[in-house]
N, C-alpha and C positions, 0 to 999 in steps of 0.2 A: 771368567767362567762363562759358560754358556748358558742361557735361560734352561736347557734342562739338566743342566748340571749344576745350575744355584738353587733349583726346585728340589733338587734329591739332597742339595747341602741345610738347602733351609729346613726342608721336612727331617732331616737328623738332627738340626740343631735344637728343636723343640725337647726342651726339659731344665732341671736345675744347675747350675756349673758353677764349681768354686774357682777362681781368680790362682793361679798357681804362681807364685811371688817370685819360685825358682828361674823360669821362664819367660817371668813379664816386666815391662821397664816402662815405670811411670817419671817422662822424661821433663825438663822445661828448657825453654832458652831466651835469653836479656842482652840484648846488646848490653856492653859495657864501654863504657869512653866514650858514646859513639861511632868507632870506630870497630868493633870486633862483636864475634857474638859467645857468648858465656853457657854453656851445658851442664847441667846434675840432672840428678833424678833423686826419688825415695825409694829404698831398699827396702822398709817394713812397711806390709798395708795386707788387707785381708779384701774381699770381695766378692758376691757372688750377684750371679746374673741368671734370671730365669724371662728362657727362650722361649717365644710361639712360633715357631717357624712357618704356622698357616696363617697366624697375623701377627706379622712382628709390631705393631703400633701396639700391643698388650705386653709384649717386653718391658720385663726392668730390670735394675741391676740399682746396687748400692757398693759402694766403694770406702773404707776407712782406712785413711796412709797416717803413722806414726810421722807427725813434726819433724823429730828428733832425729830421724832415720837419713837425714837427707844429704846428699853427698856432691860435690862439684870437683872435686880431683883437689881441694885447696885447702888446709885444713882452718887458716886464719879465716878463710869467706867462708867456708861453711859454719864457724863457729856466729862470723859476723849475721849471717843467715838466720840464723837459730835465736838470735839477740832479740828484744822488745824494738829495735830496729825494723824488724823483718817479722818472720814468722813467732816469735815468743814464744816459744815452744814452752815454755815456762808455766806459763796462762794456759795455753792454746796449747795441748798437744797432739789434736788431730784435728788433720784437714777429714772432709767429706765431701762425697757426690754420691745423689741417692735421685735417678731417674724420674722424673716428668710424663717423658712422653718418646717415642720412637716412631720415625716415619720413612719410609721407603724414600731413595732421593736419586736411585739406579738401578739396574739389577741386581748389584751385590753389594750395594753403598745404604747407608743411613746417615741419617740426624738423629741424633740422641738428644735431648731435652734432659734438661737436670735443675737441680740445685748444688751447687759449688759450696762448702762453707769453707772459707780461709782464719782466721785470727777472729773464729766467734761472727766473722761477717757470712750473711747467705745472699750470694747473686745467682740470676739466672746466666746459665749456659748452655750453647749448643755445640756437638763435637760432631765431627763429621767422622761416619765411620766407615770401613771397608771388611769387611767379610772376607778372611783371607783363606777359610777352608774349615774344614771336620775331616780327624781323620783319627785312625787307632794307634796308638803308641805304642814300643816293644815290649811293654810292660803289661797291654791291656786294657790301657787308659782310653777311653775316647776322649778327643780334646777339640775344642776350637781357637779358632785365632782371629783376631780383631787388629785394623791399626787405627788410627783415628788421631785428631788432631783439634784445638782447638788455640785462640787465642782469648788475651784475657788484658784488660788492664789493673795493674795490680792495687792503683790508687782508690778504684770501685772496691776491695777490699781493707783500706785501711793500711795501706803498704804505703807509705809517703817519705819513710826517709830518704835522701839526696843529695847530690851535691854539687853545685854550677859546677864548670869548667870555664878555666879563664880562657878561652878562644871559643867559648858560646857551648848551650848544651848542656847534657849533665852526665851524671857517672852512671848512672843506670835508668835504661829506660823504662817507661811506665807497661809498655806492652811485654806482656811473656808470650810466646809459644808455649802451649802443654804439647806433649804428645807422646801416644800411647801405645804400646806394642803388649797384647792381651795374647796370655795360654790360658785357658781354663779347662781344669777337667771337671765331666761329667758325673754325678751326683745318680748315687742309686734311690 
């Protein structure tokens, strides 16, 4: 975008906006074996994010994803996911991220600042975001769009089960990718 076309995007971004779950895909990804790398996402989550677009560092957003909700294309790993192994959804059935802090980091880029809570744990996180536009939808929606990315290790949250591999290694790595592909419509 251009600087007066991210000025006219930010200045419409300013106001409340609900998370559109239809639209958005809260994604991760784990090597596995060390050799390959592993993708799901959560299908159930709620969110809303309230924009300043004349100072986006007064931005927040709060984010709640259903555990239980969470899908790999596998159904034994997903279920093994969901286990006191992994997530416990059991105990634990929701993760959270509820904003810190937001700082400019380009023209149309941020750092979001948060709190992450996984399995009852809260670590600090920052996600790198991109501003992919505002625009009206056929419906009459106004909406925006976010991508954004962050890594995490998941042993900082109390994720430690594992398992060597006899040629060195283990089955799952400690580092995730999150990342984020956000529609949210606007809020009267």
């Amino acid at each position: 975008m251009t600087a007066t076309t991210t000025e006219t995007v930010l200045t419409a971004a300013t106001g409340t906006w609900s998370i559109d779950p239809s639209h958005t895909r809260i994604g991760f990804a784990a090597k596995h074996a060390m050799v390959t790398t592993v993708r799901g996402q959560f299908n159930a989550f709620t969110g809303t994010l309230v924009l300043d677009g004349g100072s986006p560092y007064r931005s927040t957003a709060t984010v709640e994803i259903d555990a239980s909700s969470f899908v790999s294309g596998n159904e034994d790993r997903d279920n093994h996911v969901k286990s006191a192994d992994f997530l416990d959804v059991q105990a634990y059935p929701t993760l959270t991220f509820e904003a810190t802090s937001v700082r400019a980091s380009g023209v149309d880029t941020f750092v979001m600042a948060g709190d992450l809570t996984i399995r009852g744990t809260t670590r600090p996180v920052e996600i790198a975001a991109e501003l992919e536009g505002v625009s009206t939808d056929p419906f009459g929606n106004d909406r925006i769009g976010f991508t954004g990315t962050t890594r995490i290790s998941r042993k900082d949250f109390g994720l430690t089960w594992n398992v060597a591999l006899e040629a060195g290694g283990v089955l799952v790595s400690d580092k995730v990718t999150i990342s984020l592909d956000v529609s949210a419509i606007k809020q009267a």
